[in-house]
C-alpha positions as CSV (number, residue, x, y, z in Angstrom):
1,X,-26.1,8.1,79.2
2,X,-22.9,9.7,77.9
3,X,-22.5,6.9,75.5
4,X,-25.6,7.8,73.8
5,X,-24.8,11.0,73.5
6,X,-21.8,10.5,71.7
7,X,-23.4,8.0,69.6
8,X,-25.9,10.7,69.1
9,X,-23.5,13.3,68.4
10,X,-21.8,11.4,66.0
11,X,-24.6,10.4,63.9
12,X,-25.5,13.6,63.6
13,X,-21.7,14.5,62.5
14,X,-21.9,11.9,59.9
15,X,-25.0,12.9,58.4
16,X,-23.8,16.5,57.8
17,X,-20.6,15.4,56.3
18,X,-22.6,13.1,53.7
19,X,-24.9,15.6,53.0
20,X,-24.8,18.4,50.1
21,X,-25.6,21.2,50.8
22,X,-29.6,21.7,49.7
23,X,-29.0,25.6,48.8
24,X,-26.4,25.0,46.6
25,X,-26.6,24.9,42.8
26,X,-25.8,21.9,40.8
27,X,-24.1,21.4,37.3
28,X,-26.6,21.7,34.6
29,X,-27.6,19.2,32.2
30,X,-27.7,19.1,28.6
31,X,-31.6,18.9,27.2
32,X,-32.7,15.2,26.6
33,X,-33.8,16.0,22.8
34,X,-34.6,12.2,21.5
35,X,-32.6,10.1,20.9
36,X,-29.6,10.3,23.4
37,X,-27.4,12.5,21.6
38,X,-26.6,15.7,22.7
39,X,-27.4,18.8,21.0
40,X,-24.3,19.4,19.4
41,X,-24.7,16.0,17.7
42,X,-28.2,16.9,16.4
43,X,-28.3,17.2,12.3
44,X,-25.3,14.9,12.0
45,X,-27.2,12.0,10.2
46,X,-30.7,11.9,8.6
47,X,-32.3,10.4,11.6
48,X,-30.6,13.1,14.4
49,X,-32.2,15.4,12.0
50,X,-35.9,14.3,12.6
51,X,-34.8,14.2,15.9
52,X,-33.8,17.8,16.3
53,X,-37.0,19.0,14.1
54,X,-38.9,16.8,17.0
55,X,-37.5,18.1,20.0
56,X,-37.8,22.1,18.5
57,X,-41.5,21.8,19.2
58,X,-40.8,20.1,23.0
59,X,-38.5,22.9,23.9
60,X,-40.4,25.2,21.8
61,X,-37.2,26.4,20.4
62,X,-37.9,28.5,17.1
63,X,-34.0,28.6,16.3
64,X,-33.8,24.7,16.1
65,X,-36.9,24.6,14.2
66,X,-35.4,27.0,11.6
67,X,-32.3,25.4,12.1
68,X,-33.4,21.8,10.0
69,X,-34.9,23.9,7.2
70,X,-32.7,24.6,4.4
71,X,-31.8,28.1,2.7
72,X,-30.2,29.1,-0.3
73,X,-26.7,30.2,1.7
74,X,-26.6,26.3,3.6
75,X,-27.0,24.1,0.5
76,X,-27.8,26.0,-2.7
77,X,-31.8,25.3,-2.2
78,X,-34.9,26.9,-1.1
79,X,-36.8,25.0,1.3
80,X,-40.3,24.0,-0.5
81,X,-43.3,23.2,1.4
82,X,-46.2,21.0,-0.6
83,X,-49.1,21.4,1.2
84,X,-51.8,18.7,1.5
85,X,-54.7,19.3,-1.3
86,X,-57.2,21.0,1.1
87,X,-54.9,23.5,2.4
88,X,-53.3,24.6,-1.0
89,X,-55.3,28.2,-1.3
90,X,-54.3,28.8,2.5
91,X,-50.8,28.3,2.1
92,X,-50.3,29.9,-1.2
93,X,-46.6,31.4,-1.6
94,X,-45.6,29.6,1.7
95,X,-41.8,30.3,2.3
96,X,-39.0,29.9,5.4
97,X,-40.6,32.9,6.7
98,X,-43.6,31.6,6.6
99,X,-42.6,28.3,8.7
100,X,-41.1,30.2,11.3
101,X,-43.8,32.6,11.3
102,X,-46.2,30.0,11.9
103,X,-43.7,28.2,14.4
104,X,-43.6,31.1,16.8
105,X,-47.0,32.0,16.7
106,X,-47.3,28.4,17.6
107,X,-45.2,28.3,20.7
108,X,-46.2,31.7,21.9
109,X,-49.6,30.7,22.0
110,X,-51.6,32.2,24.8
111,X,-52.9,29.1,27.1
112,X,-50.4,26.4,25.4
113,X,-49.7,23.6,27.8
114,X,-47.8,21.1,25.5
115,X,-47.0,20.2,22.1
116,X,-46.7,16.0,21.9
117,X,-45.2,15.1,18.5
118,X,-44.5,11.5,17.4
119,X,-43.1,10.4,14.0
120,X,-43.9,6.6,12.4
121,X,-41.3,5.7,10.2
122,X,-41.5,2.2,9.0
123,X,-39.6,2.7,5.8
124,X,-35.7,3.5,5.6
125,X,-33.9,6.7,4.1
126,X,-33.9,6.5,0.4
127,X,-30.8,8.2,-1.5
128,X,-31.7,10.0,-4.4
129,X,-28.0,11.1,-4.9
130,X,-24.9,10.7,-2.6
131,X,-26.1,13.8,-0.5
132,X,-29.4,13.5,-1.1
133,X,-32.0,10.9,0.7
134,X,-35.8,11.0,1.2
135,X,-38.0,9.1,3.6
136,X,-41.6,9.2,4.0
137,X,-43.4,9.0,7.4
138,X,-46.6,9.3,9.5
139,X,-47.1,11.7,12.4
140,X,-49.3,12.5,14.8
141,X,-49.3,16.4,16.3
142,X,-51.0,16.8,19.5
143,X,-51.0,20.4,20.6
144,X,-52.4,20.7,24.5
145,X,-54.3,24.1,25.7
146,X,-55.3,25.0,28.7
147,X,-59.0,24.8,27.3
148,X,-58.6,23.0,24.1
149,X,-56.3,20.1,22.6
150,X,-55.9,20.8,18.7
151,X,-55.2,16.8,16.6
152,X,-53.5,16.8,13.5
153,X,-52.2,13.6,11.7
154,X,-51.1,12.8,8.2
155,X,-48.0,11.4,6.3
156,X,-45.2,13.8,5.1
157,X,-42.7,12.8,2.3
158,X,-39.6,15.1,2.7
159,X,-36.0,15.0,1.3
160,X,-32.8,16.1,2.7
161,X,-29.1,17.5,1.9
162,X,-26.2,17.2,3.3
163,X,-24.7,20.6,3.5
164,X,-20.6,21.1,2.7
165,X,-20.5,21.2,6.4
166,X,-21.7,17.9,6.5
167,X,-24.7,18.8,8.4
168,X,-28.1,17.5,7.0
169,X,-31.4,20.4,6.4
170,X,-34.6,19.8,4.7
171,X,-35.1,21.2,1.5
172,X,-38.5,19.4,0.1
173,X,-41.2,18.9,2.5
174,X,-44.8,17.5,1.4
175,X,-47.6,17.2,3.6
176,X,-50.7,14.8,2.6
177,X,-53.7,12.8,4.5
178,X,-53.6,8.9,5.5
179,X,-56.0,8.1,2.9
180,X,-58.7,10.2,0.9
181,X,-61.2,9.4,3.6
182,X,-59.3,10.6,6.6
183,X,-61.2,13.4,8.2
184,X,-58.3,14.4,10.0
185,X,-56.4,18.1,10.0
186,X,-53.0,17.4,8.5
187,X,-49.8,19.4,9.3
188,X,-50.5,22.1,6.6
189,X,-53.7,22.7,8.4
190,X,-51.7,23.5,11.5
191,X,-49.8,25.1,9.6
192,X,-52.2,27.6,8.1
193,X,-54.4,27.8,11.7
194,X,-51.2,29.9,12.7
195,X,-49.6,31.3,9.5
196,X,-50.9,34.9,10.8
């Protein structure tokens, strides 16, 4: 009988040694933000750049999203936004303040569950000049309510500079449909839904 106490006993030692304490707090974690790379690394390269623009709308983080655009003090350029044919009168004299406008009305929306954003890029960067590239891509926005899930899909053509600090921002940004036939609302439609 005493044997299985101490047997008992010392289990019971061992397990509390092993354990962590449950009420204690841990180390934190950087954000996964696509890709593998850490935020700090984000905007390093052309493709950490679609990453970051990606992951703003996951963390609904306004600053990141304004963050990939460019402005006249980064790289010497306004950002331009070329909206797709049917939205043109909507988005008349669309600016920076205008995307993150329309971003944070976004992300603040009342009842929004999830944003799912997913990028198809079958064709390779394209430089225009040595710190200048292009690439056009599909995408598919999927914007989740509590009542409601808002589709938008399209192909966007935009082009990138690499700024003197050797970061990467987007300074040409064109928004069209799949095909002339595509009844889908593109990415300027999105836009516009939430430019007031």
């Amino acid at each position: 009988m005493k044997t299985n106490i101490y047997i008992f006993i010392g289990i019971l030692a061992f397990v509390y040694l092993s354990c962590t304490n449950p009420f204690s707090t841990r180390s934190p974690e950087d954000p996964d933000l696509g890709g593998g790379k850490p935020k700090s690394q984000l905007q390093t390269d052309p493709d950490s750049l679609l990453s970051k623009l990606r992951s703003s709308f996951g963390l609904r983080d306004v600053t990141d999203y304004q963050e990939c655009l460019a402005d006249s003090f980064q790289v010497g350029k306004n950002f331009i936004f070329i909206p797709e044919n049917r939205e043109i009168n909507r988005l008349s004299n669309w600016n920076l303040q205008d995307e993150a406008n329309y971003f944070n009305k976004l992300i603040n929306s009342d009842g929004l569950e999830d944003i799912n954003i997913s990028f198809n890029t079958p064709n390779a960067w394209t430089f225009i000049s040595s710190d200048t590239q292009q690439i056009e891509f599909s995408y598919q926005i999927e914007v989740e309510f509590i009542t409601k899930t808002e589709f938008y899909q399209g192909t966007s053509i935009i082009k990138i500079l690499q700024s003197s600090s050797s970061l990467w921002y987007i300074f040409y940004w064109q928004d069209l449909k799949i095909n002339s036939n595509d009844p889908s609302d593109t990415w300027s439609t999105l836009k516009a839904d939430y430019r007031y």
